[in-house]
C-alpha positions in Angstrom: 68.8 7.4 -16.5 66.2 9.1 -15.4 65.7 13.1 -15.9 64.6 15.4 -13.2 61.9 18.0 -14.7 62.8 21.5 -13.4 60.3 23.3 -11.9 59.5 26.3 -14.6 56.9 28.5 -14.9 54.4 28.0 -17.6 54.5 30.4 -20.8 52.7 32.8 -21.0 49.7 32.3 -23.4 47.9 35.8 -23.4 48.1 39.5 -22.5 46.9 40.6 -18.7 44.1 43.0 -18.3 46.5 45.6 -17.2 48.1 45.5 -20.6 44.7 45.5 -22.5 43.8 48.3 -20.5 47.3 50.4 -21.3 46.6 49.5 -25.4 43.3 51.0 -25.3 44.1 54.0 -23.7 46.8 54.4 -26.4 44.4 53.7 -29.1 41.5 56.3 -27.2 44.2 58.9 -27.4 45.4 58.9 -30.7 41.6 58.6 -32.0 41.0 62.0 -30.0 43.7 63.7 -31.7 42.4 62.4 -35.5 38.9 62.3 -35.3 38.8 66.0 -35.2 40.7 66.5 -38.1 39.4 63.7 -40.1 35.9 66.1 -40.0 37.7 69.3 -40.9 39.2 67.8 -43.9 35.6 66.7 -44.8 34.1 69.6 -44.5 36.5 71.6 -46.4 36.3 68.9 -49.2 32.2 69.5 -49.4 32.9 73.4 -49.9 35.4 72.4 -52.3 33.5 70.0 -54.3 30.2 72.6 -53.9 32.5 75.7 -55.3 33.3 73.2 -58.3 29.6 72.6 -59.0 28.6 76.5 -58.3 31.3 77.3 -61.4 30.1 74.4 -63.3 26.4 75.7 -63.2 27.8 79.6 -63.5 29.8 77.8 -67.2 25.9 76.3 -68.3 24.5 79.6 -67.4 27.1 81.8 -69.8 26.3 78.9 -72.3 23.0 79.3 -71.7 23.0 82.9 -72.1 25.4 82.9 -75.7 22.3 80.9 -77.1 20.0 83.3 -75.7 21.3 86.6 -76.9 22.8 87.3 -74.1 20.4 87.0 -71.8 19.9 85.0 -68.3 16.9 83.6 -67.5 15.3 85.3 -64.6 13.8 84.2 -61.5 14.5 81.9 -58.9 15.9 78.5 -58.2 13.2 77.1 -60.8 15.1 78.3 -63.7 17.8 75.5 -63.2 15.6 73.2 -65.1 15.8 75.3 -68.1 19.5 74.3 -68.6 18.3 70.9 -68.9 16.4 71.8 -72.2 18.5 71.6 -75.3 20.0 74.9 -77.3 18.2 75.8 -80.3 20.5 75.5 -83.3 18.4 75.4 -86.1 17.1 72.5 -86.4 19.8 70.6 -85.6 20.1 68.2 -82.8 21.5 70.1 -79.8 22.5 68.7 -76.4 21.1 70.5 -72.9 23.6 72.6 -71.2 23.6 70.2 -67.9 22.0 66.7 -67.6 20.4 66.6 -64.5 20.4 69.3 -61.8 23.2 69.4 -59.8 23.0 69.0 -56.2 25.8 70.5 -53.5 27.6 68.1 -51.3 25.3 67.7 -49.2 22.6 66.7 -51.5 20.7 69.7 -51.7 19.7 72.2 -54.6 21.5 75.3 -55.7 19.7 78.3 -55.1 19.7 80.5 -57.9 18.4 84.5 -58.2 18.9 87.1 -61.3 19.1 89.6 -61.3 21.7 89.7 -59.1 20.7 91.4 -56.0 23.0 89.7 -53.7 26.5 91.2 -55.3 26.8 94.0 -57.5 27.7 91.9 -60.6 26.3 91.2 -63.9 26.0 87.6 -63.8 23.6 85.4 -61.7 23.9 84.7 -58.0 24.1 81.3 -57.3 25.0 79.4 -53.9 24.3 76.4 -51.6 23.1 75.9 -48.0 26.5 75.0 -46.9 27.2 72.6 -44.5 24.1 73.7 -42.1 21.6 72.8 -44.7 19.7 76.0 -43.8 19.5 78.7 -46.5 20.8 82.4 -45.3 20.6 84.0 -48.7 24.1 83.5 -49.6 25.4 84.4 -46.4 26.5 82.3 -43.0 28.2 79.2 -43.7 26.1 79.2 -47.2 28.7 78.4 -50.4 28.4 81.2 -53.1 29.2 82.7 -56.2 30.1 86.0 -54.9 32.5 85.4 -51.8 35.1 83.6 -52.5 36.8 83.6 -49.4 38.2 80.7 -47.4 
């Protein structure tokens, strides 16, 4: 006995360009909604992380200044290297107060000024560039010592 085929449409093997189109409008409108965010979070992460290195190098400045009598070094930004220079402990071996010098999240160096004529405190000033990379003496989107808003 013979069969009769019926007559049925093929399967479909792939998606239409209507549907490819409807996907990647989906996928163009949830990447507007996250993108956004995903750079806030960042950015707020740098100022974090730069606000832990700022107390790190304010902790190897107090250490820094127990060996010393006291006293900070003063001057500028070129007084970081001095915390790379071990602490005299008569004559025995001594270990620096930081290893290298720090840099913010955005890989530049701390700026550094005592006395402290940014904030009326006792201790050093201390603060990064911040996120514009441009240096505003402490203030603008600069990370600091001092203000410890946000």
């Amino acid at each position: 006995m013979y069969r009769i085929k019926s007559q049925t449409k093929q399967q479909r093997r792939g998606f239409t360009l209507l549907e490819m189109l409807i996907v990647l409008g989906i996928i163009l409108v949830i990447a507007a909604m996250v993108v956004p965010n995903l750079l806030g979070s960042q950015k707020k992460a740098n100022i974090k992380a730069t606000r832990a290195s700022i107390h790190n190098l304010e902790q190897a400045f107090k250490l820094y200044a127990a060996e010393n009598n006291g006293e900070y070094p003063q001057g500028g930004p070129e007084q970081l290297e001095l915390l790379m220079q071990p602490a005299s402990t008569d004559g025995q071996a001594a270990e620096p107060f930081i290893e290298s010098i720090p840099l913010d999240a955005w890989g530049q160096v701390f700026h550094y000024e005592y006395p402290n004529n940014k904030a009326k405190s006792t201790k050093p000033a201390i603060w990064s560039s911040g996120p514009n990379q441009q240096d505003e003496n402490g203030s603008g989107d600069d990370v600091n010592n001092w203000d410890l808003s946000e």
